[in-house]
C-alpha positions in Angstrom: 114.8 107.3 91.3 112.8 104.0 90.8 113.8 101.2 92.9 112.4 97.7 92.1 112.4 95.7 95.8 112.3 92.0 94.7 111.8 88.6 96.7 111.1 84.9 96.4 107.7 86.0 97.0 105.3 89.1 97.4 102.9 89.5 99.4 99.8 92.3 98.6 98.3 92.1 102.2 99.7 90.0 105.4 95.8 88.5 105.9 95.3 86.5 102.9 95.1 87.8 99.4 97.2 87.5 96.3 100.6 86.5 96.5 103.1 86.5 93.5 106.4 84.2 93.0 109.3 86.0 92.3 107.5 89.3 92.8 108.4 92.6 92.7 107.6 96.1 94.3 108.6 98.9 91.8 108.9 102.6 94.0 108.7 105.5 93.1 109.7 108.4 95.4 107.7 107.7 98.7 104.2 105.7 96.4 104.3 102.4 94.9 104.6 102.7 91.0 103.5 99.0 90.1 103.3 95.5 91.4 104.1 91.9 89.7 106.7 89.5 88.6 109.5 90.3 88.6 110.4 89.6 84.7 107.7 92.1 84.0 108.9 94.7 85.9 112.4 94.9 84.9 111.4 95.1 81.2 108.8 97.6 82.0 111.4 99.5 84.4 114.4 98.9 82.5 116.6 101.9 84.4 115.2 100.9 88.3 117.6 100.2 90.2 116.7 96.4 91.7 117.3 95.3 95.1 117.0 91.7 95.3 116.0 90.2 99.0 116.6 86.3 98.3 115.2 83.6 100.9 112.5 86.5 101.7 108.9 87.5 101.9 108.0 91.2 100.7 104.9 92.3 101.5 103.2 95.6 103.5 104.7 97.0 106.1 103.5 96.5 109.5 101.5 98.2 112.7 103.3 98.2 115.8 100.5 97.5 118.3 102.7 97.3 121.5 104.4 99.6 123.9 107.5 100.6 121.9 110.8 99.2 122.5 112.8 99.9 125.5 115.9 101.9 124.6 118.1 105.1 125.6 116.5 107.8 123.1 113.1 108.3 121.2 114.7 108.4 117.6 116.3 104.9 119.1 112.8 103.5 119.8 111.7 104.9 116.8 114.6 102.7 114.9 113.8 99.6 116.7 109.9 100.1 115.3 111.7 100.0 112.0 114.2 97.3 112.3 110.8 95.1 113.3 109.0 95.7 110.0 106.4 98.2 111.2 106.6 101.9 109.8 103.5 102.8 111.8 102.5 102.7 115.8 99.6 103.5 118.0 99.3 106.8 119.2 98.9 105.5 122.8 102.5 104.3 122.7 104.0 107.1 121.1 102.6 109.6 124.2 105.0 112.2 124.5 105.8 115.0 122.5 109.2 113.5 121.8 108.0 110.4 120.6 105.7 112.4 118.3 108.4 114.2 116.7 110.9 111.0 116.5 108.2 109.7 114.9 107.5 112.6 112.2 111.2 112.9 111.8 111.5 109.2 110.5 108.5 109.0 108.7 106.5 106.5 111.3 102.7 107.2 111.0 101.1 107.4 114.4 97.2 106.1 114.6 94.6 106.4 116.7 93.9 102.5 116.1 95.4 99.6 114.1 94.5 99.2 111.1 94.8 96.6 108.4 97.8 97.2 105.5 97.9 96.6 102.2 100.6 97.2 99.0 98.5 99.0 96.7 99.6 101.1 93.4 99.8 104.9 93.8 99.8 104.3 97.8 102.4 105.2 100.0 105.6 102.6 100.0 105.6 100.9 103.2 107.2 97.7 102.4 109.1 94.9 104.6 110.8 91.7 104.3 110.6 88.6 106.4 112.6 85.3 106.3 111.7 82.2 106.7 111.9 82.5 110.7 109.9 85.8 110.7 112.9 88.0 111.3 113.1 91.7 109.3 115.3 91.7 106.3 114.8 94.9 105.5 112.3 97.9 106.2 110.8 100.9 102.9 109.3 103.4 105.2 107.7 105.8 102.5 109.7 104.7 100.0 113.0 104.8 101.6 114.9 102.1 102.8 115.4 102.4 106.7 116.3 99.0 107.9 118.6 96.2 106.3 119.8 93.2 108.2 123.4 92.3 107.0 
């Protein structure tokens, strides 16, 4: 199913770049499909489904470089990653076989070393939205949709 994620404002990279007003992220499956204004989109994607996150910032998700979150379980670390915008983490964080497979089971990429992210067509959907404070809105971990803050 396509799903158009749209917001006051997309980002293609965090680090400079382009940015587009009233842009839009079309996915499809777990890869990006296309990128632009909104407008566009819908008339090129006319069945997508649209999910609108006003007052946000769309734009790549992120690496979490940090020890992971504190918190009773592996998959609940692994949900906290999420809920913070990042869909990947460092492999030194995520040392134990549990965190590994918490990990794997939610989609979370584990690397050897940062790395910087990008939205790019016919790459993987890791999106994430940001409000004006910086707080997550909402997390697209390979194209699904994994975290929304009510």
């Amino acid at each position: 199913m396509l799903t158009i994620h749209a917001a006051d404002e997309v980002r293609y990279a965090w680090e400079g770049g382009e940015s587009v007003k009233d842009g839009a992220v079309v996915v499809d499956g777990a890869q990006v499909a296309a990128v632009g204004p909104l407008a566009e989109l819908t008339e090129r994607f006319p069945d997508a489904r649209v999910r609108r996150w006003p007052g946000g910032v769309l734009g790549p998700a992120r690496v979490y470089e940090a020890p992971l979150p504190v918190a009773p379980t592996p998959r609940e670390r692994m949900h906290a990653v999420l809920k913070s915008g990042a869909v990947a983490v460092l492999a030194e964080y995520a040392d134990t076989p549990e965190l590994r497979a918490a990990a794997a089971r939610n989609d979370v990429v584990v690397l050897m070393r940062t790395r910087p992210t990008a939205i790019i067509v016919d790459g993987r959907a890791d999106l994430a939205v940001f409000d004006e404070t910086g707080e997550c809105m909402a997390t697209v971990c390979a194209g699904r949709l994994v975290h929304r803050r009510r």
